[in-house]
PDB file of N, CA, C and O in Angstrom:
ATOM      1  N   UNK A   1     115.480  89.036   2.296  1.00  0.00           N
ATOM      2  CA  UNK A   1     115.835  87.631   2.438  1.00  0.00           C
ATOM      3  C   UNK A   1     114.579  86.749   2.517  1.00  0.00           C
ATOM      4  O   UNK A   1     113.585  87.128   3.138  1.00  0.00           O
ATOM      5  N   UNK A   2     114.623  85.834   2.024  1.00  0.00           N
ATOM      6  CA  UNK A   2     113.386  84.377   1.969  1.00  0.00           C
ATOM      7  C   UNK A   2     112.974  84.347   3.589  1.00  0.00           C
ATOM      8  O   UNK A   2     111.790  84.344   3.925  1.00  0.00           O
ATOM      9  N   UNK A   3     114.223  84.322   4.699  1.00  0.00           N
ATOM     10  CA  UNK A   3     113.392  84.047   5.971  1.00  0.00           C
ATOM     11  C   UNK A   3     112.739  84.651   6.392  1.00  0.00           C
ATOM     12  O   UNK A   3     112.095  84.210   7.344  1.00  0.00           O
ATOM     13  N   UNK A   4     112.442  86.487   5.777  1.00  0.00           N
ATOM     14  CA  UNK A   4     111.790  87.529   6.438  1.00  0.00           C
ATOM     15  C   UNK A   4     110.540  87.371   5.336  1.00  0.00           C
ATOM     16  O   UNK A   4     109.392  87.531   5.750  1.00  0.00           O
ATOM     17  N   UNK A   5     110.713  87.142   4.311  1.00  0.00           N
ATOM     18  CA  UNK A   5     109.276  87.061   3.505  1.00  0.00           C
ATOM     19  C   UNK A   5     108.555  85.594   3.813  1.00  0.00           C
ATOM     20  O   UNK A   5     107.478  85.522   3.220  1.00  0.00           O
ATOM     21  N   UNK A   6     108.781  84.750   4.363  1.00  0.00           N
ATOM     22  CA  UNK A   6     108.405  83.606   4.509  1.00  0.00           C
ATOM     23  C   UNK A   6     109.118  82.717   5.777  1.00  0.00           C
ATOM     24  O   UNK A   6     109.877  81.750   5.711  1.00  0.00           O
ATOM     25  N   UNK A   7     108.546  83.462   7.000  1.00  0.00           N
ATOM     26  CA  UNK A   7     109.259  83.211   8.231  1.00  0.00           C
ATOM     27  C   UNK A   7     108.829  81.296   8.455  1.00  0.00           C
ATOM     28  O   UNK A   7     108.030  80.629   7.797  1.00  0.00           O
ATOM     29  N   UNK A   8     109.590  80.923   9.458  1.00  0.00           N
ATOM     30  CA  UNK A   8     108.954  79.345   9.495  1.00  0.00           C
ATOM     31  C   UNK A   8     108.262  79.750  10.932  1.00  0.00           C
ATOM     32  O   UNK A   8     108.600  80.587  11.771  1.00  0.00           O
ATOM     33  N   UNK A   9     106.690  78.431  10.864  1.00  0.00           N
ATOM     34  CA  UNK A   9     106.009  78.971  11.711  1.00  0.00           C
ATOM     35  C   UNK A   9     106.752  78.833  13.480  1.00  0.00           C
ATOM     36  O   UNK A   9     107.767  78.274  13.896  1.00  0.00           O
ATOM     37  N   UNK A  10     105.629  79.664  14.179  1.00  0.00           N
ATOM     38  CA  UNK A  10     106.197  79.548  15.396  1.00  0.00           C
ATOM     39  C   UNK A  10     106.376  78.249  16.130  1.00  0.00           C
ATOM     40  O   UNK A  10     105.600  77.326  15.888  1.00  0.00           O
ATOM     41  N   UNK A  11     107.430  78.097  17.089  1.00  0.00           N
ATOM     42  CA  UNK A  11     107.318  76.323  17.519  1.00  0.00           C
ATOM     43  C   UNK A  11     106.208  76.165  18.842  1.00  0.00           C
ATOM     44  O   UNK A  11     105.768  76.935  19.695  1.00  0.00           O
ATOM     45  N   UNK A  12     106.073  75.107  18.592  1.00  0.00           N
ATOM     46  CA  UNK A  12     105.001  74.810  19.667  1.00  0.00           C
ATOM     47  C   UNK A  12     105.659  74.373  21.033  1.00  0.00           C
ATOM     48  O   UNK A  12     106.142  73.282  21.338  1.00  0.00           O
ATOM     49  N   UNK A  13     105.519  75.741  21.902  1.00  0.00           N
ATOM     50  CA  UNK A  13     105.834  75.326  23.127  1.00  0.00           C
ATOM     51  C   UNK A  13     105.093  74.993  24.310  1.00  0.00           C
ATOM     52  O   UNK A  13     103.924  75.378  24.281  1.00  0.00           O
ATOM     53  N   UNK A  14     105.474  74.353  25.389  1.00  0.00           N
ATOM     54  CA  UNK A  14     104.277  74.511  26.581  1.00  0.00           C
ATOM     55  C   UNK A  14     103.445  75.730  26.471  1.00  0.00           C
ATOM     56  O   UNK A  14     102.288  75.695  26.053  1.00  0.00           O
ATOM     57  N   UNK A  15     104.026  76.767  26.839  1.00  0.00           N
ATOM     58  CA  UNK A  15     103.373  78.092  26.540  1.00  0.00           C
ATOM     59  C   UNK A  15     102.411  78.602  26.261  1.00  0.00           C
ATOM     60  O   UNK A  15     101.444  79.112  26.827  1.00  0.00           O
ATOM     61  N   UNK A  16     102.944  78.325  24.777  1.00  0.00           N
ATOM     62  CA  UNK A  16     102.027  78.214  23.572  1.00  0.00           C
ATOM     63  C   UNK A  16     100.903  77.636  23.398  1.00  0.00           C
ATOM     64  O   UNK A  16      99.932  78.144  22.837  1.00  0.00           O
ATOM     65  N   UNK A  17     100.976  76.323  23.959  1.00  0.00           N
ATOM     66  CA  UNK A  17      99.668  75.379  23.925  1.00  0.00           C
ATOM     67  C   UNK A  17      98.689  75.635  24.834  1.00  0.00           C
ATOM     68  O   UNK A  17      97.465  75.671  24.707  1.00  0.00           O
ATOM     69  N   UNK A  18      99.512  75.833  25.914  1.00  0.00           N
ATOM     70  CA  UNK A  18      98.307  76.577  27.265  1.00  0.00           C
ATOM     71  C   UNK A  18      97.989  77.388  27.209  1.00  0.00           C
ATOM     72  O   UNK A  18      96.955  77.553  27.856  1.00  0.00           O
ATOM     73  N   UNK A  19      98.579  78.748  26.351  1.00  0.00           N
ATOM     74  CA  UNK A  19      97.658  79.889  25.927  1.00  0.00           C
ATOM     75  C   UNK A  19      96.742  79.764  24.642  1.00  0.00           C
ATOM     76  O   UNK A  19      95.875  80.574  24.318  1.00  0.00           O
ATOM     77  N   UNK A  20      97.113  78.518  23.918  1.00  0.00           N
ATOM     78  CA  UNK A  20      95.633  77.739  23.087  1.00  0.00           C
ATOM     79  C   UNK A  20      94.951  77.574  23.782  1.00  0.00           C
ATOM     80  O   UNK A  20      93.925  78.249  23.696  1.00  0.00           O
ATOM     81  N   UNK A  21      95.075  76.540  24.958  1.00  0.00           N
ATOM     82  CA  UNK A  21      93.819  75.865  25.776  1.00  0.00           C
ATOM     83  C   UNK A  21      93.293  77.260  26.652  1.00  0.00           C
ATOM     84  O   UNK A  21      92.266  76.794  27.145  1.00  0.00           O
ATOM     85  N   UNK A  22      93.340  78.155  26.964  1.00  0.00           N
ATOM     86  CA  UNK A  22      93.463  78.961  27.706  1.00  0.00           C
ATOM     87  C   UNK A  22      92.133  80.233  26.895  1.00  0.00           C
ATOM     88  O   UNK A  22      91.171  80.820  27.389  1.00  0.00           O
ATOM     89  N   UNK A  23      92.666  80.216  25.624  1.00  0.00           N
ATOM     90  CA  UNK A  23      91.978  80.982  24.686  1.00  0.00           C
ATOM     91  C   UNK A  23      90.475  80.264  24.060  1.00  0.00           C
ATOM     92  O   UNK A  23      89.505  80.946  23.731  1.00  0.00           O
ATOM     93  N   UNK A  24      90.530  78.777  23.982  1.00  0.00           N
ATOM     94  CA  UNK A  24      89.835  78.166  23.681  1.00  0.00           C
ATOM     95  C   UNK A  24      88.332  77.985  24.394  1.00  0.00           C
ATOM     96  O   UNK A  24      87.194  77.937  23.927  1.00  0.00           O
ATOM     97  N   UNK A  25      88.873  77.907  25.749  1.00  0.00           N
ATOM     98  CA  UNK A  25      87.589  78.063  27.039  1.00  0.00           C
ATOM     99  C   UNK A  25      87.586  78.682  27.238  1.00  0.00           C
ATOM    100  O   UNK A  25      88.547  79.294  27.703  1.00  0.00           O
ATOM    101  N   UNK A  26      85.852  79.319  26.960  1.00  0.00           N
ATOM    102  CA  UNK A  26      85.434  80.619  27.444  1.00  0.00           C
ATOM    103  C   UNK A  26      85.623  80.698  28.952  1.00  0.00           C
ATOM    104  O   UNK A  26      86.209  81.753  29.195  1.00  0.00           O
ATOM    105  N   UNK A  27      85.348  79.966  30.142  1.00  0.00           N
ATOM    106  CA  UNK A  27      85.570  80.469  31.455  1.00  0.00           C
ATOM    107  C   UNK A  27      87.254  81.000  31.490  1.00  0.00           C
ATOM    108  O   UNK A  27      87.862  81.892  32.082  1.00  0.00           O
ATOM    109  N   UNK A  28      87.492  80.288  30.844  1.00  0.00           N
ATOM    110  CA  UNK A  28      89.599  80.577  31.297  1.00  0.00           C
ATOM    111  C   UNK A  28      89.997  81.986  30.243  1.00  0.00           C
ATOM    112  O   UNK A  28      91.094  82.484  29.991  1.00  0.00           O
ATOM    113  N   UNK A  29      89.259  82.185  29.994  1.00  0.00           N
ATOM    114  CA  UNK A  29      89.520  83.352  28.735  1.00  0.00           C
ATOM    115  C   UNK A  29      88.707  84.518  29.408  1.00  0.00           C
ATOM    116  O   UNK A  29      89.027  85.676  29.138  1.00  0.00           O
ATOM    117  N   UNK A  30      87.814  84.300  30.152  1.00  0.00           N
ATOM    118  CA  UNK A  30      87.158  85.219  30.841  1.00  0.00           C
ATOM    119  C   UNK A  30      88.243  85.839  32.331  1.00  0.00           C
ATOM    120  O   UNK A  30      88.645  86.924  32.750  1.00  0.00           O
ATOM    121  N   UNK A  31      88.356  84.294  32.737  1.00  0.00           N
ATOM    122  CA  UNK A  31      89.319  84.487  33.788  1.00  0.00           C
ATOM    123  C   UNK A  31      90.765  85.864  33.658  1.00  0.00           C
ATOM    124  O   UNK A  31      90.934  86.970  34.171  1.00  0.00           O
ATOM    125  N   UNK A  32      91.670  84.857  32.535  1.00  0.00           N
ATOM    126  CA  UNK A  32      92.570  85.645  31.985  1.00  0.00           C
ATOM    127  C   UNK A  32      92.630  87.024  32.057  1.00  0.00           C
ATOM    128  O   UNK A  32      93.517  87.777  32.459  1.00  0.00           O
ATOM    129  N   UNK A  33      91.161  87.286  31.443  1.00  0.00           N
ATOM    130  CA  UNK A  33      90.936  88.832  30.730  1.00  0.00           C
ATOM    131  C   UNK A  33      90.692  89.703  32.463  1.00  0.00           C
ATOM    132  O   UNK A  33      91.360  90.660  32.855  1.00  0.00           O
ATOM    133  N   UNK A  34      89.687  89.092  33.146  1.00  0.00           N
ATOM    134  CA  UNK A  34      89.763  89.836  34.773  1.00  0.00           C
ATOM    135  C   UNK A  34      90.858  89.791  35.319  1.00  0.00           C
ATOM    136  O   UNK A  34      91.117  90.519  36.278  1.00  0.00           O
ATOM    137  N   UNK A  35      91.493  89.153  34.948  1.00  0.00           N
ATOM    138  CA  UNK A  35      93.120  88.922  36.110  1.00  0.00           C
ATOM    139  C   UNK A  35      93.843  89.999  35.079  1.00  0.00           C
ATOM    140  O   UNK A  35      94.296  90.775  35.921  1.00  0.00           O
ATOM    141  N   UNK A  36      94.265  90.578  33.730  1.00  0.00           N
ATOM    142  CA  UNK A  36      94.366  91.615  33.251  1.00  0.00           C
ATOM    143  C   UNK A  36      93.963  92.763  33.518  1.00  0.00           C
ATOM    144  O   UNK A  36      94.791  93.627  33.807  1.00  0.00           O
ATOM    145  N   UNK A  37      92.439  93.086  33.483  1.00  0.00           N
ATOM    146  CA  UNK A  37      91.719  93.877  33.756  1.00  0.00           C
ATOM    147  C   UNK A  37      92.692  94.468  35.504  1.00  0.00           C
ATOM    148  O   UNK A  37      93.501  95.354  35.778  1.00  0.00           O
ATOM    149  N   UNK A  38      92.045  93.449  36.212  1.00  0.00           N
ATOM    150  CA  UNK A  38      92.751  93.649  37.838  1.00  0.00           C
ATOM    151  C   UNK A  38      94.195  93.868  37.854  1.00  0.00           C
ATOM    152  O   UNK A  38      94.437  94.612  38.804  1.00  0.00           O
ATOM    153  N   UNK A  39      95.103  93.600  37.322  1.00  0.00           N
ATOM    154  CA  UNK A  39      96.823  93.900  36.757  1.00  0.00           C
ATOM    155  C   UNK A  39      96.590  95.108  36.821  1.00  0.00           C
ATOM    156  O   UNK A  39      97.054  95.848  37.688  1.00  0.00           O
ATOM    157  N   UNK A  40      95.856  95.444  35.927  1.00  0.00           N
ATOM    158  CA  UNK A  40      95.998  96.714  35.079  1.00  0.00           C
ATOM    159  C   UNK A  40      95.103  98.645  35.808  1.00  0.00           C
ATOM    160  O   UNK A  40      94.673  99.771  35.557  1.00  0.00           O
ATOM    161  N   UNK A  41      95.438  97.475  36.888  1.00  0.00           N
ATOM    162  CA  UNK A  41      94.069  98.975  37.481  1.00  0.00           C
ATOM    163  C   UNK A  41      95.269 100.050  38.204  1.00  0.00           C
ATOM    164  O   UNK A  41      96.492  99.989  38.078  1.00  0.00           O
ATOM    165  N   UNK A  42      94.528 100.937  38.916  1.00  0.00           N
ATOM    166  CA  UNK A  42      95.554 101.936  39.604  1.00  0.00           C
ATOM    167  C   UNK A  42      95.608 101.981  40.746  1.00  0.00           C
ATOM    168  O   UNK A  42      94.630 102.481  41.303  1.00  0.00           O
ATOM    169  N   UNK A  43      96.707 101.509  41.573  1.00  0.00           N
ATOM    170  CA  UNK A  43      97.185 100.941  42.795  1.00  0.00           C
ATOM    171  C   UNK A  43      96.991 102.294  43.393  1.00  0.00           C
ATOM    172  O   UNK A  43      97.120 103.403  42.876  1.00  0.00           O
ATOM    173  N   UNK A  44      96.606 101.901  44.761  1.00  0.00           N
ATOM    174  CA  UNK A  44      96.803 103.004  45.658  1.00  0.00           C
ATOM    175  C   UNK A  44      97.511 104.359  46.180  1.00  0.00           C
ATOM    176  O   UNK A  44      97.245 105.490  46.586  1.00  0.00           O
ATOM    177  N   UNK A  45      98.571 103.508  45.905  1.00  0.00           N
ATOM    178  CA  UNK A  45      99.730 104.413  46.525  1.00  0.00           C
ATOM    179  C   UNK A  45      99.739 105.348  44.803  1.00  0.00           C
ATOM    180  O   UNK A  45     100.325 106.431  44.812  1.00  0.00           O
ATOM    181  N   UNK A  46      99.307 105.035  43.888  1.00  0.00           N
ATOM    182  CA  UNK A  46      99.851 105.927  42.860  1.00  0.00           C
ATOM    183  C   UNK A  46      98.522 106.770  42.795  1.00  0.00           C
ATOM    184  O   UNK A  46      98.671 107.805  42.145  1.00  0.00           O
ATOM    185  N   UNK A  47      97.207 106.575  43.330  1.00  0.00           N
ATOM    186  CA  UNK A  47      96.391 107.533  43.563  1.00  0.00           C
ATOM    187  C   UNK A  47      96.439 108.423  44.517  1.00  0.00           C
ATOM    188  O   UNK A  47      95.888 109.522  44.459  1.00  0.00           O
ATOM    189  N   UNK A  48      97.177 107.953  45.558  1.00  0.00           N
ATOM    190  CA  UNK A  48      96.994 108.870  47.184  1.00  0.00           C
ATOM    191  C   UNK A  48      99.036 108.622  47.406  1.00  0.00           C
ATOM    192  O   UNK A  48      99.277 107.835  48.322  1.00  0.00           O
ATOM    193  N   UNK A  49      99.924 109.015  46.915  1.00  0.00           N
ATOM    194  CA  UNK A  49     101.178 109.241  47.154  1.00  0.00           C
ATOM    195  C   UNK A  49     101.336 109.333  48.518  1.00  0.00           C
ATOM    196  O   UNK A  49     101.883 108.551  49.296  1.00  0.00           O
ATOM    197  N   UNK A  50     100.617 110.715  48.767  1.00  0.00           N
ATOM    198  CA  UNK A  50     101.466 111.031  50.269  1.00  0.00           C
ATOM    199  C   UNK A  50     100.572 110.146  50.996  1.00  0.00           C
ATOM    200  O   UNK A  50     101.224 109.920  52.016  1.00  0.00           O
ATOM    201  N   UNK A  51      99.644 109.602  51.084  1.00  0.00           N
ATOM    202  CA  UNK A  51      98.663 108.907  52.529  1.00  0.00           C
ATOM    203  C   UNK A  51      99.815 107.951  51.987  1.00  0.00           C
ATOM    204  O   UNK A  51     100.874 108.361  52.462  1.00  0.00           O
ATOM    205  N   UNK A  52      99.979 107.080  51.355  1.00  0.00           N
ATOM    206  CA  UNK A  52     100.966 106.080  51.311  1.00  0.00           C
ATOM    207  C   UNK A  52     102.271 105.832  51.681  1.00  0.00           C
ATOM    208  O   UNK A  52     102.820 104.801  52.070  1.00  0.00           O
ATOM    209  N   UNK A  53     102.758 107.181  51.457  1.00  0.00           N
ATOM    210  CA  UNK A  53     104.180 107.449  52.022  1.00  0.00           C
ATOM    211  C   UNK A  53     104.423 107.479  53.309  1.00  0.00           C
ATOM    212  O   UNK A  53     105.370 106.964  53.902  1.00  0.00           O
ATOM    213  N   UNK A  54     103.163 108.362  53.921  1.00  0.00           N
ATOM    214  CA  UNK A  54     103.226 108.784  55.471  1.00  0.00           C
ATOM    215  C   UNK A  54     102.598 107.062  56.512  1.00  0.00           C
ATOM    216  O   UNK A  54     102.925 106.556  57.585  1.00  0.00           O
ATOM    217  N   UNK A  55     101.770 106.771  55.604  1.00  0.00           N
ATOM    218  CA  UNK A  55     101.543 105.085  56.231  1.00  0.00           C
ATOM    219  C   UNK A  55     102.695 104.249  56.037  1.00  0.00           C
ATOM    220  O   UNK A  55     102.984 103.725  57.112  1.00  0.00           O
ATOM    221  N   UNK A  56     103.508 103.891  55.069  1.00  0.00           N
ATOM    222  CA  UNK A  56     104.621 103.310  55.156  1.00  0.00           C
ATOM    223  C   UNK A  56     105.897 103.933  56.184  1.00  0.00           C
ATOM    224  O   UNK A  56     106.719 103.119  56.605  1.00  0.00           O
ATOM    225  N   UNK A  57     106.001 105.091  56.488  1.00  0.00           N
ATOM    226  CA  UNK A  57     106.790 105.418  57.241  1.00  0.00           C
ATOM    227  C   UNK A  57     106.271 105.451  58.582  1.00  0.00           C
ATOM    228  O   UNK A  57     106.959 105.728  59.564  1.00  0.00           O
ATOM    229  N   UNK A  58     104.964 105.145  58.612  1.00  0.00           N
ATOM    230  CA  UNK A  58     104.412 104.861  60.391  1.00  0.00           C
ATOM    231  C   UNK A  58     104.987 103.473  60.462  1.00  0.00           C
ATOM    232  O   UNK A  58     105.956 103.166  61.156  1.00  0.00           O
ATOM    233  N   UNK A  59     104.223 102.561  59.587  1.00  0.00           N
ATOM    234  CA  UNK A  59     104.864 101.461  60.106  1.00  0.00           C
ATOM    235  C   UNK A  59     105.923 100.897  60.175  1.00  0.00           C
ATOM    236  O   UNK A  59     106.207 100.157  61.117  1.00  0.00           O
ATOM    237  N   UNK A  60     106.893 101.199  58.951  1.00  0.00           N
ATOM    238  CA  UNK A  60     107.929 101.224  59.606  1.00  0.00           C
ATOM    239  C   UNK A  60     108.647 101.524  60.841  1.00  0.00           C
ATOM    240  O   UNK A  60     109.383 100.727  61.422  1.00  0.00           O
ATOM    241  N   UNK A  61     108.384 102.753  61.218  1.00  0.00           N
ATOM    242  CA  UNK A  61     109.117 102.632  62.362  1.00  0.00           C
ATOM    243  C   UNK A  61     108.139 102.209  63.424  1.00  0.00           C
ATOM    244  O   UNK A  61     108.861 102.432  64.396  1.00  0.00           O
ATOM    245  N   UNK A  62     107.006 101.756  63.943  1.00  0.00           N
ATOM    246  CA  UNK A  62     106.583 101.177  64.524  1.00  0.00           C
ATOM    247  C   UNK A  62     107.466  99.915  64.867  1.00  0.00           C
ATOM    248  O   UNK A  62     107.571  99.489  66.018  1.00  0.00           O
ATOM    249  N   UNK A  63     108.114  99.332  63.738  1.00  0.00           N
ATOM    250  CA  UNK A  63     108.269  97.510  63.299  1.00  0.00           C
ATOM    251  C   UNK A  63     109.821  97.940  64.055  1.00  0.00           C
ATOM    252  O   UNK A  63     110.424  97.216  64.846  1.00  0.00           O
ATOM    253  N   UNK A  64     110.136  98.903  63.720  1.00  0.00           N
ATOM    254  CA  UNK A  64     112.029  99.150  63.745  1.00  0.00           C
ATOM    255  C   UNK A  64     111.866  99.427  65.600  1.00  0.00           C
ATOM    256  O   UNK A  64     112.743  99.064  66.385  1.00  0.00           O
ATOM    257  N   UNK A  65     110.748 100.033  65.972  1.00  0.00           N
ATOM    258  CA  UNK A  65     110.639 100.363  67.543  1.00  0.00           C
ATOM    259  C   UNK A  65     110.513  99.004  68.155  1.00  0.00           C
ATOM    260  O   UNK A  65     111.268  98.528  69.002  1.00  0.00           O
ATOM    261  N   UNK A  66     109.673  98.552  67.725  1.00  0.00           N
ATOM    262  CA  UNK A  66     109.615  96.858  68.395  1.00  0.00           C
ATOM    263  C   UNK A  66     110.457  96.018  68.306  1.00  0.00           C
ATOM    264  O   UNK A  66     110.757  95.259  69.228  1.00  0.00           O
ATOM    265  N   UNK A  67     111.075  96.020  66.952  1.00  0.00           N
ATOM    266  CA  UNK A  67     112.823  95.295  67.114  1.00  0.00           C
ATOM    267  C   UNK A  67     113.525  95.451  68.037  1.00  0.00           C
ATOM    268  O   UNK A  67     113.993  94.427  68.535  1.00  0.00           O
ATOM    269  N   UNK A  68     113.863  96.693  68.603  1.00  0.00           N
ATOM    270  CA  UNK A  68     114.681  97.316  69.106  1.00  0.00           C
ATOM    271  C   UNK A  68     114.932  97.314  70.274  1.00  0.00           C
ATOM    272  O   UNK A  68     115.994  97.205  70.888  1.00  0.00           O
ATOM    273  N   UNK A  69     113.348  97.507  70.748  1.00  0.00           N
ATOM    274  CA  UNK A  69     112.872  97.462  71.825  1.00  0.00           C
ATOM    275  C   UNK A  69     112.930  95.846  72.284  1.00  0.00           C
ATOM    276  O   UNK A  69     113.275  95.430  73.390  1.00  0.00           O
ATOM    277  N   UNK A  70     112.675  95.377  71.601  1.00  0.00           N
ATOM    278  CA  UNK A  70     113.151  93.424  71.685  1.00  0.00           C
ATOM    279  C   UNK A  70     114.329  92.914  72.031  1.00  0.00           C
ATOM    280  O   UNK A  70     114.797  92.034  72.754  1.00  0.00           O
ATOM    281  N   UNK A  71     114.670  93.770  71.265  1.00  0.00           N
ATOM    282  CA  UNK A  71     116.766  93.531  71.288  1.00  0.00           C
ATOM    283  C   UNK A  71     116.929  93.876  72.261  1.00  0.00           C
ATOM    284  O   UNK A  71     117.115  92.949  73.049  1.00  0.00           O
ATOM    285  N   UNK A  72     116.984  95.345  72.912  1.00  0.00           N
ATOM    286  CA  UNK A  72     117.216  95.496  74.405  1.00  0.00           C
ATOM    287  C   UNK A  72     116.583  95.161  75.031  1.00  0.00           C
ATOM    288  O   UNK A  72     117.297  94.748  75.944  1.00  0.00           O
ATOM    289  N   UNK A  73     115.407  94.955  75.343  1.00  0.00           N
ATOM    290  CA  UNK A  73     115.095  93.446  76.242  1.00  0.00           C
ATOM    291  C   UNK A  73     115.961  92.091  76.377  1.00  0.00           C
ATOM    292  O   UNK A  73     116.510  91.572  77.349  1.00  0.00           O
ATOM    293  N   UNK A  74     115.864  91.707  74.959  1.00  0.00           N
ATOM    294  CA  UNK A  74     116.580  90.350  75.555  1.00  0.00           C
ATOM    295  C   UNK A  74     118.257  90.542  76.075  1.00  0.00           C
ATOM    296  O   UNK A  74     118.863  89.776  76.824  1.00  0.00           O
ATOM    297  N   UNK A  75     118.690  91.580  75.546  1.00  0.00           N
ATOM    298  CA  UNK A  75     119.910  91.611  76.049  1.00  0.00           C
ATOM    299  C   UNK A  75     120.037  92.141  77.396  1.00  0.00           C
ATOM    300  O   UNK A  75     121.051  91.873  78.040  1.00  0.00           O
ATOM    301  N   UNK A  76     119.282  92.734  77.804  1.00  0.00           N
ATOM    302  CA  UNK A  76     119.039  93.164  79.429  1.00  0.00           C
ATOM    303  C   UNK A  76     118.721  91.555  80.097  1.00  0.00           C
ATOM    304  O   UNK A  76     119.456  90.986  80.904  1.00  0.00           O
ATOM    305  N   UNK A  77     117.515  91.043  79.567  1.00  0.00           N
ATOM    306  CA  UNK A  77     117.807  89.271  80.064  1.00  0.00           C
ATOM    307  C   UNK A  77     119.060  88.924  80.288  1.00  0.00           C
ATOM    308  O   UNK A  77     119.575  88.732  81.390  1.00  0.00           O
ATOM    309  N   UNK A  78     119.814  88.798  78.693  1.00  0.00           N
ATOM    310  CA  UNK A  78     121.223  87.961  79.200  1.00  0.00           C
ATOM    311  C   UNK A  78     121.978  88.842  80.479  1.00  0.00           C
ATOM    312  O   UNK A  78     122.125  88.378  81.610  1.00  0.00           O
ATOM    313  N   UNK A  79     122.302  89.844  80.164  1.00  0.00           N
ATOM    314  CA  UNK A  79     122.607  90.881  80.948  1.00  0.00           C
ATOM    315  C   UNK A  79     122.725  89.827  82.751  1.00  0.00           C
ATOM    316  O   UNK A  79     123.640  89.264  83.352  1.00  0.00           O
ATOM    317  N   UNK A  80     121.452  90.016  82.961  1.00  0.00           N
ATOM    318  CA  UNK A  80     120.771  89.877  84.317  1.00  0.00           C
ATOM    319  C   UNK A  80     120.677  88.264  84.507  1.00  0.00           C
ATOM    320  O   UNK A  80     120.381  87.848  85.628  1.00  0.00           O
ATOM    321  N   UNK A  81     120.930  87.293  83.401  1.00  0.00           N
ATOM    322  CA  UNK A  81     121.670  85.829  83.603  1.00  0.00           C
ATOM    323  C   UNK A  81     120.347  84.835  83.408  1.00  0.00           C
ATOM    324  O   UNK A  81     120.451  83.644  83.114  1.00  0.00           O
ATOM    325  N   UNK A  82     119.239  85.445  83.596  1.00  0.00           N
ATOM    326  CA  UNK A  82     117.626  84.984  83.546  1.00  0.00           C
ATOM    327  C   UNK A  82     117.362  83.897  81.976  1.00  0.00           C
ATOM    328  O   UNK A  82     116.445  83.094  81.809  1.00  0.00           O
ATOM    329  N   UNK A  83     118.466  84.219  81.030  1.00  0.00           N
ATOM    330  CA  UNK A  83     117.957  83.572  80.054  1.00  0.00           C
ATOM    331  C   UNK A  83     119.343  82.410  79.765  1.00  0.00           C
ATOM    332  O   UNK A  83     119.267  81.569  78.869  1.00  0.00           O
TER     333      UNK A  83
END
């Protein structure tokens, strides 16, 4: 078909134009490319699994002990009429 041999060009969107201006200046094109670069690196937890796993499950329940421990506090307050 004519539209696949001779597509119409792309439209100009916000987008589009700011990834012109974007491409155009070298500092913002530098920028771009480190904020890629940094995207693109290898997160912690997918280098060290278990230190990650076993640290997320400390703090968790650290956070779930202090809730808890909050909750029955204050309800021992109401409890005892103090609040």
């Amino acid at each position: 078909p004519e539209w696949m041999r001779n597509p119409p060009p792309p439209r100009s969107t916000l987008g589009r134009r700011l990834s012109g201006l974007v491409e155009a200046t070298p500092r913002l094109r530098e920028a771009r490319r480190a904020l890629w670069r940094w995207r693109d690196r290898s997160r912690f937890s997918e280098r060290r699994p278990a230190v990650a796993a076993i640290t997320s499950f400390v703090v968790v329940a650290v956070v779930a002990t202090i809730l808890v421990a909050g909750t029955a506090y204050l309800f021992a307050r109401l409890r005892a009429g103090e609040l």
